[in-house]
N, C-alpha and C positions, 0 to 999 in steps of 0.2 A: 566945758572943755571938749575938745573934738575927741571922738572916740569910747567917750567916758560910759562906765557900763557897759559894756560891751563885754565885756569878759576876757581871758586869756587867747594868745591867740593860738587857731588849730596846732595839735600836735606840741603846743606847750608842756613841761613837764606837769604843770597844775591848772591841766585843761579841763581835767575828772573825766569821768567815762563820756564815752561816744555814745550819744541817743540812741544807736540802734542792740548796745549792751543795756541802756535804761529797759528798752521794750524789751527785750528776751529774759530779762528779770519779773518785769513785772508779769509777763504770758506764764512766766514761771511759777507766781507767783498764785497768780489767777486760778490757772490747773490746777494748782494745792488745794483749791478752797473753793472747785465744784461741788463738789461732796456736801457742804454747808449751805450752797443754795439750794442741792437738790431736799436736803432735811426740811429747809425752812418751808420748800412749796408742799411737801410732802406733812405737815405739821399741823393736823389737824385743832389745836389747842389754838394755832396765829389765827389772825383776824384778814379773812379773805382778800385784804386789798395788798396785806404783807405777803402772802403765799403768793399771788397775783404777782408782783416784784418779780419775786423770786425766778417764777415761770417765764415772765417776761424777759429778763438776765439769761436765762439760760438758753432761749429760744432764738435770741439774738445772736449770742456769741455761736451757740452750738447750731444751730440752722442757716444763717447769716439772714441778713434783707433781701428779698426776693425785685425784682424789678423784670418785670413784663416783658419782652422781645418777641415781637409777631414774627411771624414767616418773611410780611414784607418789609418790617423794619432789615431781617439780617438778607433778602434781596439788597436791597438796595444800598445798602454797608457793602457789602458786596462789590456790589457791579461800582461804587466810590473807587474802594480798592483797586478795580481790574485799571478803569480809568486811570486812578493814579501812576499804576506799573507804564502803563503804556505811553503814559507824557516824560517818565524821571527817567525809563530805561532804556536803550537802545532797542529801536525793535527786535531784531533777533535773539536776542538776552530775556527780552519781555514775554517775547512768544512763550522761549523754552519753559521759563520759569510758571506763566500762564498755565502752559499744560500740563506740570511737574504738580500746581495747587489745583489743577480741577480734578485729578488722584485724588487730590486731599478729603475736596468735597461730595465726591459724587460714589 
């Protein structure tokens, strides 16, 4: 059948929560229950590769993933950017706003 599975539609009375109350539960959730990885890495009785886990969970959520950006990668994002302004904006508008963000940068 067309449609089938799909679920309720938005704003239905029996849609159940909206994904973004799913995540603010589960973040909720989570923070409850650093305290338990921090023991676990902290547990000298566990077997290195479960303390290991543990550090790694925490290092993830708590530090995030790092990813690289040189000098010339954020040039050249950059000077993408200026470009961009100056084709979508009227130039006078582009100017101002140009000089309003190189404030920003410099």
């Amino acid at each position: 059948m067309p449609g089938a599975g799909r679920g309720p539609s938005k704003g239905a009375p029996n849609a159940g929560r909206p994904p973004s109350a799913v995540r603010a539960l589960l973040r909720e959730a989570f923070a409850d229950r650093v305290s338990l990885a921090a023991e676990i890495a902290d547990d000298q009785s566990l077997a290195p590769a479960e303390r290991l886990r543990a550090l790694d969970l925490l290092g993830r959520y708590g530090l995030g993933t790092t990813r690289e950006l040189s000098v010339e990668d954020v040039k050249e994002r950059l000077a993408a950017t200026v470009a961009l302004v100056r084709a979508m904006v009227p130039a006078p508008h582009a100017e101002t706003l140009l000089a309003k963000l190189r404030g920003v940068w410099t």
